[in-house]
PyMOL Python script that loads the backbone (N, CA, C, O; Angstrom):
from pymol import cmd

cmd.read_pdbstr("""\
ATOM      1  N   UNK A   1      75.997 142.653  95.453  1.00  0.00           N
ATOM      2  CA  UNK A   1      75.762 141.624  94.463  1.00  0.00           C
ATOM      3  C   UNK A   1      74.300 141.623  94.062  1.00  0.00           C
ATOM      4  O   UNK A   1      73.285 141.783  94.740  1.00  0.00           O
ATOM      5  N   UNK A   2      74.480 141.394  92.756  1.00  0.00           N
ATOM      6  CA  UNK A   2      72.754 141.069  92.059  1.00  0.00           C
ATOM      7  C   UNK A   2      71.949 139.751  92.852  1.00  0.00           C
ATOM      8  O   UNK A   2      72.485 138.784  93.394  1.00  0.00           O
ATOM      9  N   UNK A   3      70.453 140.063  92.724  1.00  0.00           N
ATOM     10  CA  UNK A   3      69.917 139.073  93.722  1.00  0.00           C
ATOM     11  C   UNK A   3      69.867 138.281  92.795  1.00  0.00           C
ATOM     12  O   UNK A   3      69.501 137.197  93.248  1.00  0.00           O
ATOM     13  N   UNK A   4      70.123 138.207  91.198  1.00  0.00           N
ATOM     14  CA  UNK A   4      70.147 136.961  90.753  1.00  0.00           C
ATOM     15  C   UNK A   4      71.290 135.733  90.802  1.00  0.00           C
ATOM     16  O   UNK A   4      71.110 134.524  90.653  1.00  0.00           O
ATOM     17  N   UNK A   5      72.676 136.557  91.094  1.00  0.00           N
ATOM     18  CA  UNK A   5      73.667 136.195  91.620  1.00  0.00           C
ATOM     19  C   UNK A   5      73.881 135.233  92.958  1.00  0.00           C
ATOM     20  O   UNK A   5      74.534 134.204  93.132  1.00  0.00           O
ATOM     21  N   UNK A   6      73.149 135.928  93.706  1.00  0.00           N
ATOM     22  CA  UNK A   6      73.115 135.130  94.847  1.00  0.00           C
ATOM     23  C   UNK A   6      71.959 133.902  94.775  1.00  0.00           C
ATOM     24  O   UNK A   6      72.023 132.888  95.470  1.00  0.00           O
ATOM     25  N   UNK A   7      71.198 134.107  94.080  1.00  0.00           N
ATOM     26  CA  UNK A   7      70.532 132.813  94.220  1.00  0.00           C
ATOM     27  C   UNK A   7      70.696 132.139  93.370  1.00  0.00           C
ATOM     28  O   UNK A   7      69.985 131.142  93.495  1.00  0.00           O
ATOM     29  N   UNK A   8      71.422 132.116  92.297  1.00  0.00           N
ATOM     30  CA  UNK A   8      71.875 131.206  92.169  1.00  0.00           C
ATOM     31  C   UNK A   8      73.606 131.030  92.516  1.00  0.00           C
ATOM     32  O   UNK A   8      73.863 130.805  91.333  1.00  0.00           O
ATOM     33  N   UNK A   9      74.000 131.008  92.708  1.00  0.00           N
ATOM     34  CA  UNK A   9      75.220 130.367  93.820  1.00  0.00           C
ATOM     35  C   UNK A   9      74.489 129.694  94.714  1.00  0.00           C
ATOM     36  O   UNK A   9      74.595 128.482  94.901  1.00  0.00           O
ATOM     37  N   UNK A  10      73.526 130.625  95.454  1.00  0.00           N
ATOM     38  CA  UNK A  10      72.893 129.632  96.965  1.00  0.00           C
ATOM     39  C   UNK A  10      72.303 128.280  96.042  1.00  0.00           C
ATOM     40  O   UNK A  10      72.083 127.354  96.823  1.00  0.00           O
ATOM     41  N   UNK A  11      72.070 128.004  94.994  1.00  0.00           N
ATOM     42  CA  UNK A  11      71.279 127.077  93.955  1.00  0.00           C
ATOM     43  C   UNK A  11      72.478 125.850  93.627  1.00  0.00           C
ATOM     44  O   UNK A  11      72.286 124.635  93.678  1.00  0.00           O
ATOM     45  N   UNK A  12      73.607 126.474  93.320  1.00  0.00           N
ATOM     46  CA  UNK A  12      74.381 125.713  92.948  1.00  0.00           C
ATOM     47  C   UNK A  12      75.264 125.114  94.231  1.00  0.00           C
ATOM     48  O   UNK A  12      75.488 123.914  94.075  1.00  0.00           O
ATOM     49  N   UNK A  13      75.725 125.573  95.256  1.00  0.00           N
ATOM     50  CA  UNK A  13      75.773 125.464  96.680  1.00  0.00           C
ATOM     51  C   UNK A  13      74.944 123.941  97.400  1.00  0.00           C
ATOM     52  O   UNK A  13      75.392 122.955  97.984  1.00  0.00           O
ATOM     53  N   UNK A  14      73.359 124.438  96.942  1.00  0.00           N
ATOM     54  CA  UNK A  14      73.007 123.222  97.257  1.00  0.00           C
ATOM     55  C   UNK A  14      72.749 122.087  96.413  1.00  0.00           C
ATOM     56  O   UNK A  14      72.064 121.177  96.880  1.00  0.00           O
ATOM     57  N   UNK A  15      73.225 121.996  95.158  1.00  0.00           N
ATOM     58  CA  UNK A  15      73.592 121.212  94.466  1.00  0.00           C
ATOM     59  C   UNK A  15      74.529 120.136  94.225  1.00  0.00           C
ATOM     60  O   UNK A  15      74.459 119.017  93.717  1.00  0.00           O
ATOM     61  N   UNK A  16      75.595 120.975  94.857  1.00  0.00           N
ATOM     62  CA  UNK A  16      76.962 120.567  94.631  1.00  0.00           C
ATOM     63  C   UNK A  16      76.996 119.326  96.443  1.00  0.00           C
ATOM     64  O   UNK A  16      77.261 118.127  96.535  1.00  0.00           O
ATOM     65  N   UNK A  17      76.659 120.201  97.395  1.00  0.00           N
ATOM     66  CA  UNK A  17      76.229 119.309  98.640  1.00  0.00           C
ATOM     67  C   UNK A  17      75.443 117.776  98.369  1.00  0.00           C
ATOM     68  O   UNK A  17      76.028 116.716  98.593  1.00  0.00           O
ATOM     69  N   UNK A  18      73.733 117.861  97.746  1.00  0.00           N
ATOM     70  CA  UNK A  18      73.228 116.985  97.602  1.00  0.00           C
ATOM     71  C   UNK A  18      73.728 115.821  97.036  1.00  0.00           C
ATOM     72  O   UNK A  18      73.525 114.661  97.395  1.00  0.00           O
ATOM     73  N   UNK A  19      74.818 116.498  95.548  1.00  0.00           N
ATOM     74  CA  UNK A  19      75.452 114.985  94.408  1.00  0.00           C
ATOM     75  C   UNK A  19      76.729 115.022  95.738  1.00  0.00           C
ATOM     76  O   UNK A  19      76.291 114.241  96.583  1.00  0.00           O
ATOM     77  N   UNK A  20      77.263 115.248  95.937  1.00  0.00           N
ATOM     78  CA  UNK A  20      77.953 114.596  96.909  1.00  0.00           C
ATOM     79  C   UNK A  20      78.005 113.617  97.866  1.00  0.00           C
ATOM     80  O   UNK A  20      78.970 112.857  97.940  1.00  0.00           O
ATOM     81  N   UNK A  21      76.714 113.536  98.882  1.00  0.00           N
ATOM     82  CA  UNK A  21      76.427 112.953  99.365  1.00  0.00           C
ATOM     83  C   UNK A  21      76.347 111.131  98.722  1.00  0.00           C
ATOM     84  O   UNK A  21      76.927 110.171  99.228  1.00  0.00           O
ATOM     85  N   UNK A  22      75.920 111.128  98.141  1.00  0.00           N
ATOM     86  CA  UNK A  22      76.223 109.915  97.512  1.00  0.00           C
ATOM     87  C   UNK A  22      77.247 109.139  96.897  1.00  0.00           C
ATOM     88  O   UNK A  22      77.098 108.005  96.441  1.00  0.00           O
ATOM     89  N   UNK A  23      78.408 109.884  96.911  1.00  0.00           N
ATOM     90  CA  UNK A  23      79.632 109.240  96.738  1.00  0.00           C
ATOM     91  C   UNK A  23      80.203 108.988  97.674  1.00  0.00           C
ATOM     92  O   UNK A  23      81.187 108.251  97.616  1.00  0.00           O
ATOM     93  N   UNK A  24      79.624 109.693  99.211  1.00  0.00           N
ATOM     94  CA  UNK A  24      80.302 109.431 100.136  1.00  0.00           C
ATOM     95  C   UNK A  24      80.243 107.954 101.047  1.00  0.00           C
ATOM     96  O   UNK A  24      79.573 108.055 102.075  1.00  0.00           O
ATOM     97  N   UNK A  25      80.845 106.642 100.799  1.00  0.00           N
ATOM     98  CA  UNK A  25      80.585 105.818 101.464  1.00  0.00           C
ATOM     99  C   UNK A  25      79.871 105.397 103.347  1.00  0.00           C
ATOM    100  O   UNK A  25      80.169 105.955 104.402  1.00  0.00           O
ATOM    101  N   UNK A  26      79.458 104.905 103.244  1.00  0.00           N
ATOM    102  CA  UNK A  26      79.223 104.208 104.684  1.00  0.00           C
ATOM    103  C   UNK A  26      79.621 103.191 105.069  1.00  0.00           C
ATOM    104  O   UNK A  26      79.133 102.097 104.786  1.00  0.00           O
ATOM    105  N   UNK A  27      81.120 103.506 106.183  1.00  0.00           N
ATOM    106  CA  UNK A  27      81.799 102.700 106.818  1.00  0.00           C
ATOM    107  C   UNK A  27      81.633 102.920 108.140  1.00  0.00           C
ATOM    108  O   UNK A  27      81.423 103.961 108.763  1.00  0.00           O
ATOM    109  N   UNK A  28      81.834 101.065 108.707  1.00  0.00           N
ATOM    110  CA  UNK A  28      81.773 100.542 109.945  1.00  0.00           C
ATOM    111  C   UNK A  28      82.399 101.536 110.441  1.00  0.00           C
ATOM    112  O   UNK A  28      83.230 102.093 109.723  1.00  0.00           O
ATOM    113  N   UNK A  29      82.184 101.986 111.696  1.00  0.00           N
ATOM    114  CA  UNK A  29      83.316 102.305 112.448  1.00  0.00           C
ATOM    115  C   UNK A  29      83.700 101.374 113.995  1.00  0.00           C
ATOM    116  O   UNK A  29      84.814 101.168 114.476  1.00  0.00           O
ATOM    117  N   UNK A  30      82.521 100.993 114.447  1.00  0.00           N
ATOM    118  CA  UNK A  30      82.730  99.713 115.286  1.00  0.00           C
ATOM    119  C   UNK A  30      82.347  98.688 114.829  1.00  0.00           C
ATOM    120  O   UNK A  30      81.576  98.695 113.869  1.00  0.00           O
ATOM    121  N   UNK A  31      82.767  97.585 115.374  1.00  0.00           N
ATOM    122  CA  UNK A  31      82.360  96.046 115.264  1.00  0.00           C
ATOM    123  C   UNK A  31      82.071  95.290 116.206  1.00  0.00           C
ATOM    124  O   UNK A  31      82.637  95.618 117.249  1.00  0.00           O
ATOM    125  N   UNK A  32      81.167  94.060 116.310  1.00  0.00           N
ATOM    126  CA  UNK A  32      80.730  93.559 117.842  1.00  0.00           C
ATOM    127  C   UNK A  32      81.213  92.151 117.103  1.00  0.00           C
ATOM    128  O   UNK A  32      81.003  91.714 115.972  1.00  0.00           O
ATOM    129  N   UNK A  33      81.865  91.695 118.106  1.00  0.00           N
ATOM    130  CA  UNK A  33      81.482  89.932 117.937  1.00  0.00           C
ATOM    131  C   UNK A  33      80.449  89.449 118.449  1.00  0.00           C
ATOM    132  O   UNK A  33      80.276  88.273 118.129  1.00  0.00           O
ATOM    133  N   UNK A  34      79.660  89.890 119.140  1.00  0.00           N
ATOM    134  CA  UNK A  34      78.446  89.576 120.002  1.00  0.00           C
ATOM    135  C   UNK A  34      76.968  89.626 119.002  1.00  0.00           C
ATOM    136  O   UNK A  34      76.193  90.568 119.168  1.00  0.00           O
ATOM    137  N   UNK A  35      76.753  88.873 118.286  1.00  0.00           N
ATOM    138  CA  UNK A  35      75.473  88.855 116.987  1.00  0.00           C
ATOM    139  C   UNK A  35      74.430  88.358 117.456  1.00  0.00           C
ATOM    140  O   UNK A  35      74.545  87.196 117.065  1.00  0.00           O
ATOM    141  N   UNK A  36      73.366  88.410 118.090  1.00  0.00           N
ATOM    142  CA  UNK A  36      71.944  87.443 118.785  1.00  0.00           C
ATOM    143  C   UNK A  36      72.132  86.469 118.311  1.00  0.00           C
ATOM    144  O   UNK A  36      73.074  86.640 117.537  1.00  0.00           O
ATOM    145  N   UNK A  37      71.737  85.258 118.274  1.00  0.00           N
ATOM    146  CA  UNK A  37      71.635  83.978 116.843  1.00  0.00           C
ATOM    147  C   UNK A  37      70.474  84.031 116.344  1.00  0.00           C
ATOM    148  O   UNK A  37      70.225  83.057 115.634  1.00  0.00           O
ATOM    149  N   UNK A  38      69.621  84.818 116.435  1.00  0.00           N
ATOM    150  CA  UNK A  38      68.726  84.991 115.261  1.00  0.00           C
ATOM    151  C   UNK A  38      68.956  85.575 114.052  1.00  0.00           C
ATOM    152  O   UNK A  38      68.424  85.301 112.976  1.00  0.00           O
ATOM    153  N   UNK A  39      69.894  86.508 114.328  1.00  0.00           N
ATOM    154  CA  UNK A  39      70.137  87.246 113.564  1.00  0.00           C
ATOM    155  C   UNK A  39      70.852  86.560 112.004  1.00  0.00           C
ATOM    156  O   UNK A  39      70.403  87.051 110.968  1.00  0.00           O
ATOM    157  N   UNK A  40      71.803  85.588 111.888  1.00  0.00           N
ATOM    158  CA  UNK A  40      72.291  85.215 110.963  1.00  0.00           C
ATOM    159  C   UNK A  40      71.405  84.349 110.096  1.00  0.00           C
ATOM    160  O   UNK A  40      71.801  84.229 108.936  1.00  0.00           O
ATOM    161  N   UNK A  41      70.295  83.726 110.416  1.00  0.00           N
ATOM    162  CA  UNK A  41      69.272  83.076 109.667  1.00  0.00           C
ATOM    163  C   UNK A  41      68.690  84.543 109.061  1.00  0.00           C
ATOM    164  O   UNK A  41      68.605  84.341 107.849  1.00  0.00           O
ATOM    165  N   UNK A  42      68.449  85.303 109.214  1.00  0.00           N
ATOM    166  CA  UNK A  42      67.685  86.472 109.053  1.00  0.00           C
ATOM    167  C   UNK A  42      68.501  87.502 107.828  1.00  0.00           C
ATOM    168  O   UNK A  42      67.893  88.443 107.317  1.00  0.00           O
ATOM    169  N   UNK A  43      70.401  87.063 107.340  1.00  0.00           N
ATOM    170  CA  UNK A  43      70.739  88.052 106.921  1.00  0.00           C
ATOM    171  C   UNK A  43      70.675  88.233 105.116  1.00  0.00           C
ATOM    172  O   UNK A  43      71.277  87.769 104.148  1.00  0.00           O
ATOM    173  N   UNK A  44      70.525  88.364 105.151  1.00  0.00           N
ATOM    174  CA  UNK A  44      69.659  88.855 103.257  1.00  0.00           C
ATOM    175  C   UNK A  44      71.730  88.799 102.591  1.00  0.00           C
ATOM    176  O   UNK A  44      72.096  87.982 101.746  1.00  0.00           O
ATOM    177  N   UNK A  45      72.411  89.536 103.051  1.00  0.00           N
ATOM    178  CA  UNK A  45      73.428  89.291 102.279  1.00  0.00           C
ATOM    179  C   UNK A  45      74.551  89.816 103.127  1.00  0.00           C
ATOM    180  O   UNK A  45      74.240  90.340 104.197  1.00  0.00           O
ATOM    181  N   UNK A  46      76.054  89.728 102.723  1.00  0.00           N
ATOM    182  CA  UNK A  46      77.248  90.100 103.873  1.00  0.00           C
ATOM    183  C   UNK A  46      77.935  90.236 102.631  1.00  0.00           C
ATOM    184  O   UNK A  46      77.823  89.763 101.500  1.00  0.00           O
ATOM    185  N   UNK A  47      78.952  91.328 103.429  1.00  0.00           N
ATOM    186  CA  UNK A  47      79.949  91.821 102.349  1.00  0.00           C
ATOM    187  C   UNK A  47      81.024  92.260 103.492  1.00  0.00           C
ATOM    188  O   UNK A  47      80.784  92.892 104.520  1.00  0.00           O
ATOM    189  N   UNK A  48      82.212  91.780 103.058  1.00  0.00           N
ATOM    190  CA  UNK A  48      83.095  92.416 103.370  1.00  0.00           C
ATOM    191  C   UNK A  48      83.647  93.977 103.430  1.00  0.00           C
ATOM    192  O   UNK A  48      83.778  94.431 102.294  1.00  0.00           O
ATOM    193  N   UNK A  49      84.077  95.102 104.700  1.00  0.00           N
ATOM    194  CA  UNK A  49      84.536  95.493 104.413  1.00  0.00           C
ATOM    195  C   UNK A  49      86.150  95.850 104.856  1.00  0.00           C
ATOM    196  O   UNK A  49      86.423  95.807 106.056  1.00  0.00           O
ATOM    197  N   UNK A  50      87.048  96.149 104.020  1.00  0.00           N
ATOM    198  CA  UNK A  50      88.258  96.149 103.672  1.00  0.00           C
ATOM    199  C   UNK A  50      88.778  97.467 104.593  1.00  0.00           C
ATOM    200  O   UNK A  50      88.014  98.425 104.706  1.00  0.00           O
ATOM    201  N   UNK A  51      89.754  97.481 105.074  1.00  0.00           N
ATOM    202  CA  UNK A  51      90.494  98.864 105.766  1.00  0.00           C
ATOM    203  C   UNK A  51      91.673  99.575 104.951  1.00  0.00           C
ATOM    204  O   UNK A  51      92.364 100.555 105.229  1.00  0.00           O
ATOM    205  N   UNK A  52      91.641  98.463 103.506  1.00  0.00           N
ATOM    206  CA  UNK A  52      92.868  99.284 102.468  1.00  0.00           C
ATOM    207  C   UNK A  52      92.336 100.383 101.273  1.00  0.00           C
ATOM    208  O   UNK A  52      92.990 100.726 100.289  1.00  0.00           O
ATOM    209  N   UNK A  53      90.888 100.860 101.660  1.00  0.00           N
ATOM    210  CA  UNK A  53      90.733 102.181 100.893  1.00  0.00           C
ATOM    211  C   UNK A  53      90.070 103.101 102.151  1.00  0.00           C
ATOM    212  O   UNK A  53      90.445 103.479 103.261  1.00  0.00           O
ATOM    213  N   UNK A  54      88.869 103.232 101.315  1.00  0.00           N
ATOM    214  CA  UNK A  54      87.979 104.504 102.532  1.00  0.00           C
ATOM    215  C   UNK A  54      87.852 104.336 103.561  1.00  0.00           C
ATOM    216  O   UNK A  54      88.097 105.446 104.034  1.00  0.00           O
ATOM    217  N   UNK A  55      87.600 103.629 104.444  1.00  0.00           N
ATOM    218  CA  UNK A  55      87.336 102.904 105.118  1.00  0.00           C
ATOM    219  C   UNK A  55      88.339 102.248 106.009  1.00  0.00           C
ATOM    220  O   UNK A  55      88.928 101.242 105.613  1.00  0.00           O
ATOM    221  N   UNK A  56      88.659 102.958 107.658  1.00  0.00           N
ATOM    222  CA  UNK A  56      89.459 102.588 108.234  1.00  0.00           C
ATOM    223  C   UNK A  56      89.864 101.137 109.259  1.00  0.00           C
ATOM    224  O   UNK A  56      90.846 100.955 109.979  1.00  0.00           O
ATOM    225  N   UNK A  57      88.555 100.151 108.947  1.00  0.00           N
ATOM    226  CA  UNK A  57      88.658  99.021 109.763  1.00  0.00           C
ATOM    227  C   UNK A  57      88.174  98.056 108.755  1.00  0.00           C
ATOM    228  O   UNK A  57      87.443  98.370 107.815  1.00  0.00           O
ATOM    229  N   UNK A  58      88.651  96.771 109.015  1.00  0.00           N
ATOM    230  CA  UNK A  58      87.857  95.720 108.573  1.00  0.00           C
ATOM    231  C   UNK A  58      86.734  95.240 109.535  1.00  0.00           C
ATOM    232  O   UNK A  58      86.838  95.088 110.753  1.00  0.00           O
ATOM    233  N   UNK A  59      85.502  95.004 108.660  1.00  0.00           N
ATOM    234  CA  UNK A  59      84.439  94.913 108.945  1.00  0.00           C
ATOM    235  C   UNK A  59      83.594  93.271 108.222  1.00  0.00           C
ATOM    236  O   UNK A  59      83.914  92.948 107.078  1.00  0.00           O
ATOM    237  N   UNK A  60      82.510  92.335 109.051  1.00  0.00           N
ATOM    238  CA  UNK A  60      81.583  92.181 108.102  1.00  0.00           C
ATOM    239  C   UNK A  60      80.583  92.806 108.043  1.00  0.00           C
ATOM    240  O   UNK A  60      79.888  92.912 109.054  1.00  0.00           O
ATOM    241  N   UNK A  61      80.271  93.309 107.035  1.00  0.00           N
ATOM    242  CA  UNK A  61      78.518  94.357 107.220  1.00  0.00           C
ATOM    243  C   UNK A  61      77.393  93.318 106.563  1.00  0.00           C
ATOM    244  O   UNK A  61      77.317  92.825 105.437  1.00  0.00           O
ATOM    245  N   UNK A  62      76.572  93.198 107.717  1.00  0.00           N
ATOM    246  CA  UNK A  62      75.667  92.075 107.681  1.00  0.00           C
ATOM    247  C   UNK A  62      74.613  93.184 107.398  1.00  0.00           C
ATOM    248  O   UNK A  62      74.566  94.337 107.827  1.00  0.00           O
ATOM    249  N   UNK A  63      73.795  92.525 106.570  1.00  0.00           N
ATOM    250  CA  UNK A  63      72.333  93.476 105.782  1.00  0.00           C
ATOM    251  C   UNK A  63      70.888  92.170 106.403  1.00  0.00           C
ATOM    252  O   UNK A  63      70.662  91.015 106.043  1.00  0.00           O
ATOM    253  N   UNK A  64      70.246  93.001 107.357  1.00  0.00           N
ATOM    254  CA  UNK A  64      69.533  92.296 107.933  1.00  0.00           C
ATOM    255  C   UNK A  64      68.068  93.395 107.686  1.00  0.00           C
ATOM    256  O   UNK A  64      68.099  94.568 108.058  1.00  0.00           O
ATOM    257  N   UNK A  65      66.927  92.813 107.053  1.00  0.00           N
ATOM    258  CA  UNK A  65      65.608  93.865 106.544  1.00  0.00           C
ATOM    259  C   UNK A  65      66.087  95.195 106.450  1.00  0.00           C
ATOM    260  O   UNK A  65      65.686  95.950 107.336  1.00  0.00           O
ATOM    261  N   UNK A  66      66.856  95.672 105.584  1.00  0.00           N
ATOM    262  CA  UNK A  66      67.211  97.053 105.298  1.00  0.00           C
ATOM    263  C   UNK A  66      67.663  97.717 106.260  1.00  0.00           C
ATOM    264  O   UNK A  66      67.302  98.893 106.275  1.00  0.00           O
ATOM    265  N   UNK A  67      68.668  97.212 107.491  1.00  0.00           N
ATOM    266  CA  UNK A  67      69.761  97.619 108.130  1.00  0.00           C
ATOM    267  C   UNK A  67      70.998  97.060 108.206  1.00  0.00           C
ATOM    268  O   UNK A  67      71.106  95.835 108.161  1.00  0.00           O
ATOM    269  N   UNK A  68      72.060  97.851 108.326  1.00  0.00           N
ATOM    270  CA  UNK A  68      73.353  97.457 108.239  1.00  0.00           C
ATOM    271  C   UNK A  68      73.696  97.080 109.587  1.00  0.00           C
ATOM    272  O   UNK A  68      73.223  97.799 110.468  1.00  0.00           O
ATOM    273  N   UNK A  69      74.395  96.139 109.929  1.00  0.00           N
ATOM    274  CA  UNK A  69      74.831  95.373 110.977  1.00  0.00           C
ATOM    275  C   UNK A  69      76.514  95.161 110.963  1.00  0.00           C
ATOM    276  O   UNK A  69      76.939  94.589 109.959  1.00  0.00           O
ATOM    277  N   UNK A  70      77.415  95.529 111.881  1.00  0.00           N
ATOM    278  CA  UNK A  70      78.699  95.990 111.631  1.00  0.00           C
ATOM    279  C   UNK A  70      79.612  94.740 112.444  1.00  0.00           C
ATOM    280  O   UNK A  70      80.296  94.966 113.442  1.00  0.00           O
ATOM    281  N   UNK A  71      79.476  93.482 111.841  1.00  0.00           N
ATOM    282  CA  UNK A  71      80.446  92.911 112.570  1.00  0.00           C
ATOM    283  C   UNK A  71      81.706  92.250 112.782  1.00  0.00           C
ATOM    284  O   UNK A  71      82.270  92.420 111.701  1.00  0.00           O
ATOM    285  N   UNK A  72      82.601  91.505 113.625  1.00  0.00           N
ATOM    286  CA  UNK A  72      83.836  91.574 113.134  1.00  0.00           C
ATOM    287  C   UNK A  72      84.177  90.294 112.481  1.00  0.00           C
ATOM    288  O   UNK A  72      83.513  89.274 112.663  1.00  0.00           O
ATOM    289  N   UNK A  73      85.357  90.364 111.618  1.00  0.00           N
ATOM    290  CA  UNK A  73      85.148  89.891 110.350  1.00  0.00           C
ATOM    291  C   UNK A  73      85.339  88.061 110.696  1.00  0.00           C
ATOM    292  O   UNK A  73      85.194  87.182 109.847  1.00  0.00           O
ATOM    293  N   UNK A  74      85.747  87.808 112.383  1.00  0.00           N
ATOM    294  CA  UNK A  74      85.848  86.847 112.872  1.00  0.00           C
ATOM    295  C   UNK A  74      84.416  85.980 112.754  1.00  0.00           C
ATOM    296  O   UNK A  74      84.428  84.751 112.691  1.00  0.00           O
ATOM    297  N   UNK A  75      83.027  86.870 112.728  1.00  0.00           N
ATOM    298  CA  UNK A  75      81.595  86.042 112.657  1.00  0.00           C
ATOM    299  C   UNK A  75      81.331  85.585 111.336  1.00  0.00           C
ATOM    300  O   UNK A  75      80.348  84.857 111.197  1.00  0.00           O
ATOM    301  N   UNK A  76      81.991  85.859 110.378  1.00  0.00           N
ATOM    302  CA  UNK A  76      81.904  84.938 109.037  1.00  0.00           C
ATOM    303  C   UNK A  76      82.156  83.350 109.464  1.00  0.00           C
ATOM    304  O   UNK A  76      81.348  82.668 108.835  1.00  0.00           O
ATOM    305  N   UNK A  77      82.757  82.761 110.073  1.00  0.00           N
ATOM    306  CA  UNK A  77      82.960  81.861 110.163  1.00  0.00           C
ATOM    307  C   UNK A  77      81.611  80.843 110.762  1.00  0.00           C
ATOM    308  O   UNK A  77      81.292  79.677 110.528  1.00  0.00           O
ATOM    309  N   UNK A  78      80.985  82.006 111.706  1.00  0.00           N
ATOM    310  CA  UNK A  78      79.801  81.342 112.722  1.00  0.00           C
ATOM    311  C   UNK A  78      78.614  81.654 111.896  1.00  0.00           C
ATOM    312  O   UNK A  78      77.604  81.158 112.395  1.00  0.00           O
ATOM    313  N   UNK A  79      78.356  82.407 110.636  1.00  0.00           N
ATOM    314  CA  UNK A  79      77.481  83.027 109.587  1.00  0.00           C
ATOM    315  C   UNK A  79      77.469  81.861 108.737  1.00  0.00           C
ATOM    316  O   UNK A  79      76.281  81.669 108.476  1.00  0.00           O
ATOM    317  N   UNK A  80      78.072  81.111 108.253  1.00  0.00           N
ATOM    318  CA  UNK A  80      78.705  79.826 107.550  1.00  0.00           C
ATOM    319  C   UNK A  80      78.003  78.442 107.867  1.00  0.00           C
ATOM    320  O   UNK A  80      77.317  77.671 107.196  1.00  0.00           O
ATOM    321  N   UNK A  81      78.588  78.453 109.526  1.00  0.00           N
ATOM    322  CA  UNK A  81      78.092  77.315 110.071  1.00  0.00           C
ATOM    323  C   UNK A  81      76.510  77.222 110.074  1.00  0.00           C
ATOM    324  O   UNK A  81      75.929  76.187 109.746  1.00  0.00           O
ATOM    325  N   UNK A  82      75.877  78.335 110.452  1.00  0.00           N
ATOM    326  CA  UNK A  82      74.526  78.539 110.973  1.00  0.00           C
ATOM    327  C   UNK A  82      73.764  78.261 109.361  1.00  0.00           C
ATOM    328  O   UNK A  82      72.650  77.740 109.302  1.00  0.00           O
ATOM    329  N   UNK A  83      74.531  78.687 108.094  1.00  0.00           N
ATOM    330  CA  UNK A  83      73.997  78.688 107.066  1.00  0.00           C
ATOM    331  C   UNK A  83      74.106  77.652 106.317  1.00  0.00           C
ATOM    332  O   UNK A  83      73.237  77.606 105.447  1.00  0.00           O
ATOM    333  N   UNK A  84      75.058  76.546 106.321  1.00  0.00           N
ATOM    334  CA  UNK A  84      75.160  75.146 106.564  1.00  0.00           C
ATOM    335  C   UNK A  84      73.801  74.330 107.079  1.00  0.00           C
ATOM    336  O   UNK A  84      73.102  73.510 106.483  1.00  0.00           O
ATOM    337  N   UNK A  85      73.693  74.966 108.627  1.00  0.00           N
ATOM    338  CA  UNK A  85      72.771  74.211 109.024  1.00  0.00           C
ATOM    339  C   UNK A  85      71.329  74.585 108.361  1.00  0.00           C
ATOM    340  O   UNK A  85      70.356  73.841 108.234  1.00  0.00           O
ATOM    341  N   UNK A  86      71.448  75.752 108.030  1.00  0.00           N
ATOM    342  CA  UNK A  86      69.980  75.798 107.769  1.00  0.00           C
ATOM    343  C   UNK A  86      69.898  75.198 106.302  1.00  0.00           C
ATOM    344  O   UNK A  86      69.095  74.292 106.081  1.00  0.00           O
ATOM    345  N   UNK A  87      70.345  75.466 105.754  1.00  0.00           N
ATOM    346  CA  UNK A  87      70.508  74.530 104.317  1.00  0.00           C
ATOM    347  C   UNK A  87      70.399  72.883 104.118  1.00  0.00           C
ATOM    348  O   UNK A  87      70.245  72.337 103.026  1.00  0.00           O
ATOM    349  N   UNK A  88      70.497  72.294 105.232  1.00  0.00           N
ATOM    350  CA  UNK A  88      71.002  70.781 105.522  1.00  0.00           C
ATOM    351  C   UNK A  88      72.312  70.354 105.022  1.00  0.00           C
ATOM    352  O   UNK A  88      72.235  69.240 104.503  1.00  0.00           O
ATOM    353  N   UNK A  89      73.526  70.876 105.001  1.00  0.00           N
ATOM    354  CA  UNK A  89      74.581  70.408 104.185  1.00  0.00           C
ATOM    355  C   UNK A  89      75.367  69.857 105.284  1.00  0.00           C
ATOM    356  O   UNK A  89      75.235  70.470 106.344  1.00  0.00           O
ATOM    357  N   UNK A  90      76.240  68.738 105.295  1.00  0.00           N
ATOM    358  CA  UNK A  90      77.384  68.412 106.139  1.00  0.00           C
ATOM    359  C   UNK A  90      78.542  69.360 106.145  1.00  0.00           C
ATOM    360  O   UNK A  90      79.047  70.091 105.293  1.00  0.00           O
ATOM    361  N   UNK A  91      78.801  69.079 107.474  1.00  0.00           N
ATOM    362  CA  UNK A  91      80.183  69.621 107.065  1.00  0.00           C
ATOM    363  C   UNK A  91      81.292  69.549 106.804  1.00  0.00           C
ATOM    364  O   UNK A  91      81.833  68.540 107.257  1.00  0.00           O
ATOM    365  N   UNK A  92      82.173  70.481 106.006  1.00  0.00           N
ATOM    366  CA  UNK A  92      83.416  69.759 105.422  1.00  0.00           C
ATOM    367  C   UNK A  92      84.619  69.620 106.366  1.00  0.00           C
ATOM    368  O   UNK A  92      85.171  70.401 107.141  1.00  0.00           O
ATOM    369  N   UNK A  93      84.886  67.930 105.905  1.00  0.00           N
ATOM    370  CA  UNK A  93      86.403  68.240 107.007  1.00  0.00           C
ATOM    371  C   UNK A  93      87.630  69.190 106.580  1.00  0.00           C
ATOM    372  O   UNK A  93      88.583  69.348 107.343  1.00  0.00           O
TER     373      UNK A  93
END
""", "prot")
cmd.dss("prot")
cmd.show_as("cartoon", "prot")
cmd.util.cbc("prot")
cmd.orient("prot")
C-alpha cells in the first residue's frame, strides 16, 4: 500500500474513535445509599438516571463541584428534606 494510503486511514481511524467518544454516555454502574450529609447542601444539580435506555440501572447522579456522585434513587427523598431545610420552607403534610 501507498504511504499516502495508510496515513490517511491511520487519520481517519483516529477520527472516527475521537467523534465517538462523545456520544458515548456515562452511566452509574453502582449506587450507595450512604451520602456524607455534607454532601447534599453542596449539590449544584441531580438528575435522574433511568434503566429504560443506555443505561442499565436506575440511578440519582448527584453533580457535586464538577463530579458525578452515583446514588440510589431512594436519597432523593433525603436531598429534598435537607433542601427544604436549607431554604427555610415547612414541610408539607
Amino acid at each position: 500500500m501507498d504511504l499516502r494510503v495508510m496515513v490517511m486511514l491511520l487519520f481517519l481511524c483516529a477520527l472516527a474513535i475521537t467523534t465517538t467518544e462523545g456520544g458515548i454516555p456515562k452511566c452509574c454502574v453502582t449506587t450507595s445509599m450512604n451520602i456524607p450529609t455534607n454532601v447534599p447542601r453542596k449539590v449544584e444539580r441531580a438528575e435522574m438516571q433511568r434503566s429504560n435506555g443506555v443505561c442499565d440501572i436506575n440511578a440519582l447522579v448527584l453533580h457535586v463541584k464538577g463530579k458525578k456522585l452515583c446514588a440510589h434513587p431512594k436519597v432523593k427523598r433525603k436531598l429534598k428534606r435537607m433542601q427544604r431545610k436549607k431554604d427555610g420552607k415547612p414541610k408539607r403534610n
